[in-house]
C-alpha positions as CSV (number, residue, x, y, z in Angstrom):
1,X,0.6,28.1,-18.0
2,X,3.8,26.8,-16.8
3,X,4.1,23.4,-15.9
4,X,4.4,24.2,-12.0
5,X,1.1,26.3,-11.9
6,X,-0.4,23.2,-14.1
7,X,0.8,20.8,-11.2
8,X,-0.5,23.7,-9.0
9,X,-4.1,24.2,-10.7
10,X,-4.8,20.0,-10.9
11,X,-3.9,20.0,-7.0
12,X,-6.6,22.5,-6.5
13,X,-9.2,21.1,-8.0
14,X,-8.3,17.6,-7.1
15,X,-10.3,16.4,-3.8
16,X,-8.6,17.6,-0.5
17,X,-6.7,14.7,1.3
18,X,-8.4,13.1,4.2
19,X,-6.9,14.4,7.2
20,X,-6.3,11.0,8.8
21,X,-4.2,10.2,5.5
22,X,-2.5,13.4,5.3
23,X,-1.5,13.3,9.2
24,X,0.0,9.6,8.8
25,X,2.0,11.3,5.5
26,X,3.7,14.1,7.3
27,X,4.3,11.4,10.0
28,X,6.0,9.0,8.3
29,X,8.2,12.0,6.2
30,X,9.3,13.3,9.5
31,X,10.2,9.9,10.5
32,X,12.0,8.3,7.7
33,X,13.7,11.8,8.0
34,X,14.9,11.4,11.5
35,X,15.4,7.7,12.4
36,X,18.7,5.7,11.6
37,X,17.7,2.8,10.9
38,X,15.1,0.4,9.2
39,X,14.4,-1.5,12.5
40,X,13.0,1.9,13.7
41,X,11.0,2.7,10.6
42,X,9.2,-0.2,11.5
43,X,8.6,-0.1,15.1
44,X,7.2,3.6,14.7
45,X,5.5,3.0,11.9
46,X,3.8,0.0,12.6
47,X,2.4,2.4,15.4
48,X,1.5,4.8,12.9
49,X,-0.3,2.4,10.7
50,X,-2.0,1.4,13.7
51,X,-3.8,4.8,14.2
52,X,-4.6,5.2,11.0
53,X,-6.4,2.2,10.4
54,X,-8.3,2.3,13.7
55,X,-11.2,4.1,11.9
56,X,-12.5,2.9,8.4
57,X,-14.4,5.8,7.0
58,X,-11.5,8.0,5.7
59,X,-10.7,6.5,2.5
60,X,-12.4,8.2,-0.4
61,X,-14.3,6.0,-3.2
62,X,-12.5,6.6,-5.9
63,X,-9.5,4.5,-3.9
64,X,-11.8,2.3,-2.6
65,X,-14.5,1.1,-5.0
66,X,-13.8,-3.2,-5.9
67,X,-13.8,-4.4,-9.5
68,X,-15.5,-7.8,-8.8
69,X,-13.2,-9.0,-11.8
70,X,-9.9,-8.9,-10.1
71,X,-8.3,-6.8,-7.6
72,X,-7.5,-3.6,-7.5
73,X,-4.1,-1.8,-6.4
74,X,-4.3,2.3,-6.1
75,X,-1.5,4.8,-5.1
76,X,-2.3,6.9,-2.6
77,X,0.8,9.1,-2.2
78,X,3.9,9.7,-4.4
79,X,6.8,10.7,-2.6
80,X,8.5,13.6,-4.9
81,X,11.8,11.8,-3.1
82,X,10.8,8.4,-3.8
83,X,11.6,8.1,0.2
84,X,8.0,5.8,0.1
85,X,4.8,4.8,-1.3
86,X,1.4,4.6,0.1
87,X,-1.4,2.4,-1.5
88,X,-4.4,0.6,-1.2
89,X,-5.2,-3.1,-1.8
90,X,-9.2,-3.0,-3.0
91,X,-10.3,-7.0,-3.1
92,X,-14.3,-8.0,-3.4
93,X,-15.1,-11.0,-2.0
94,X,-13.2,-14.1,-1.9
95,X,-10.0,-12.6,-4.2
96,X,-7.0,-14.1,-4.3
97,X,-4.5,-12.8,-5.9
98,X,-1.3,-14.4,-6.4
99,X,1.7,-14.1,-4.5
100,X,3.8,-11.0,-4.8
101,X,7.3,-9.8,-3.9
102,X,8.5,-6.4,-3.2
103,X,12.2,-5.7,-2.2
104,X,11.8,-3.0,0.0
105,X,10.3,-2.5,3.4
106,X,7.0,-2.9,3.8
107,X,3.8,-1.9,7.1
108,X,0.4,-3.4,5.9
109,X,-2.3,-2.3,7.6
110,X,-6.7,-3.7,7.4
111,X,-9.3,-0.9,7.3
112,X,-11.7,-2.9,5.9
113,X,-13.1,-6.0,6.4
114,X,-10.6,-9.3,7.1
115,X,-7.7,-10.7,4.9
116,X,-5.8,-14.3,4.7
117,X,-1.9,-13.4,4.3
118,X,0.2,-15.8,3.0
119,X,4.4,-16.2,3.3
120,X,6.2,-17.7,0.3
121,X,10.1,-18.3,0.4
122,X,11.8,-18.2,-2.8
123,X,13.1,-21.4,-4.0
124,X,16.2,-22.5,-5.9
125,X,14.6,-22.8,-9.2
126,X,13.2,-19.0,-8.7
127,X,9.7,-19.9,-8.1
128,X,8.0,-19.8,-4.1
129,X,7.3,-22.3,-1.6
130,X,4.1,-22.0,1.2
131,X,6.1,-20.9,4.3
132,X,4.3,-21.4,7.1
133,X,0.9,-20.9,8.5
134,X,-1.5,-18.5,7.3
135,X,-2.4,-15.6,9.5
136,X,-6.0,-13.6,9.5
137,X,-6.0,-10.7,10.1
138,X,-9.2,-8.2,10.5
139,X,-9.9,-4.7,10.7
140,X,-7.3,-2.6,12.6
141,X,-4.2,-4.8,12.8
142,X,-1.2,-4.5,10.9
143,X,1.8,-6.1,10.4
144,X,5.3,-5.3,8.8
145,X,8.3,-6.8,7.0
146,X,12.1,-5.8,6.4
147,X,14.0,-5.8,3.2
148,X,16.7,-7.7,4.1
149,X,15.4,-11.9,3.8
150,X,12.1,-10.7,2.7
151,X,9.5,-13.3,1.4
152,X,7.0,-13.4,-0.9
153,X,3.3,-12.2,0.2
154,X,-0.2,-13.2,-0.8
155,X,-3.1,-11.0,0.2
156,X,-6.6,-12.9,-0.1
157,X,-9.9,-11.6,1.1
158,X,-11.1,-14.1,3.8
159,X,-14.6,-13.4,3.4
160,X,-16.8,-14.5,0.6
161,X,-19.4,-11.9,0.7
162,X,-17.6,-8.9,1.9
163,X,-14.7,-6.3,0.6
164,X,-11.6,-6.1,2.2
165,X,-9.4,-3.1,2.1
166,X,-5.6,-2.8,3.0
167,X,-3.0,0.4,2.9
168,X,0.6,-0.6,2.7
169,X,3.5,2.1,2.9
170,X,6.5,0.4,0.9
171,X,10.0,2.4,1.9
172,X,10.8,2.9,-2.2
173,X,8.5,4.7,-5.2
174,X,7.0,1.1,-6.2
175,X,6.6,3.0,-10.0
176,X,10.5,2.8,-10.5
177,X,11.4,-0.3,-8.7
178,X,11.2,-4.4,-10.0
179,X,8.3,-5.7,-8.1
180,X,8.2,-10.1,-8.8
181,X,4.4,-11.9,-9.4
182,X,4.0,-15.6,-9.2
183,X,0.5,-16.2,-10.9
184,X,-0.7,-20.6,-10.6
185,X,-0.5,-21.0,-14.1
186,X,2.1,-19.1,-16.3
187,X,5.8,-17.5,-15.7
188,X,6.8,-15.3,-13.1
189,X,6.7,-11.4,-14.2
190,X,9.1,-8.8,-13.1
191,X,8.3,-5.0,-13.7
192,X,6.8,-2.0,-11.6
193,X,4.3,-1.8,-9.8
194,X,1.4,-0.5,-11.6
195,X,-1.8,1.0,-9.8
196,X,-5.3,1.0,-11.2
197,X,-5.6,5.0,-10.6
198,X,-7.7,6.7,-13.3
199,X,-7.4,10.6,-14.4
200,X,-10.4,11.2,-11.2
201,X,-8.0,9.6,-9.2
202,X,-4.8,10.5,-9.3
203,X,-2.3,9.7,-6.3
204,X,-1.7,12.9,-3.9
205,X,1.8,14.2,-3.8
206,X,4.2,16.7,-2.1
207,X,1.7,19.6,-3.6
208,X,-1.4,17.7,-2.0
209,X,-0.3,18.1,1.5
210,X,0.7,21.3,1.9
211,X,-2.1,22.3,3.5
212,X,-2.7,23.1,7.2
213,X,-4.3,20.1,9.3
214,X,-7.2,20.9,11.0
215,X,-7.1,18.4,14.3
């Protein structure tokens, strides 16, 4: 078997996409296609976010399941022209992980549950600073950031006794670029992103979404 018809085969017998997540792909690849600037990737797809957050029931478990250890990070899509990244923040109740800073575009959006997010500026001795207020923010809102000035962000679960879930869309493949985390107590590390996907759950691709949406 060649290694096309493998990729093929594994795609087959992989779980279909949900069709809300599949939609808001095709949606933003058409976009990031078409606009001309960042400003615009934004705007429309802050809107896009926004739809597909509205309803909570779309994300399978295998991406959505909490480790009551620590948090989880899963990738959702991988872009076969690195153009973006989709994932999904998993955190049980009251996580809090530390601050994080990604140097690329960025449209985070709640499906589940409510979140504290934190602002960091970067400081002259490399480390970050509080910057600002915090913000909650619950089910259905987003909210999005540019590259250029970009601050540090910390994602914490405002409830004590509930999960929270968040999809970001990042305008890079987050695999292949330096991502910075500021944990309380130790250095800063600098490396890519990793995601918590196993072999059951691998991240859906340009293969994945081929398929005809059904509205």
């Amino acid at each position: 078997m060649t290694d096309q018809s493998a990729i093929i085969a594994d795609t087959l017998a992989a779980p279909p996409v949900p069709p809300s997540l599949k939609r808001f792909i095709w949606d933003m690849q058409s976009m990031i296609e078409l606009t001309e600037s960042e400003r615009e990737i934004l705007l429309i797809g802050s809107d896009l976010m926004s739809r597909l957050v509205a309803e909570s029931d779309w994300l399978p478990n295998g991406f959505a399941t909490p480790n009551p250890v620590r948090h989880q990070r899963f990738q959702l899509y991988s872009d076969g022209l690195e153009r973006f990244t989709v994932a999904a923040t998993v955190l049980a109740g009251g996580q809090n992980p530390p601050p994080t800073f990604d140097p690329t575009w960025e449209i985070v959006g709640v499906l589940r549950g409510s979140i504290k997010l934190e602002r960091f500026q970067m400081t002259e001795d490399g480390w970050v600073a509080p910057k600002g207020e915090p913000v909650q923010m619950r089910q259905g809102q987003c909210v999005s950031f540019g590259s250029k000035n970009r601050d540090a962000l910390r994602v914490a679960n405002a409830a004590d006794d509930d999960n929270a879930v968040l999809i970001h869309v990042y305008g890079a493949e987050m695999t292949k670029i330096p991502r910075r985390t500021f944990p309380p107590d130790g250095d800063m590390q600098e490396g890519p992103a990793t995601f918590d996907n196993g072999q059951d759950n691998p991240p859906y691709d340009i293969f994945s979404i081929q398929t005809r949406i059904e509205d």
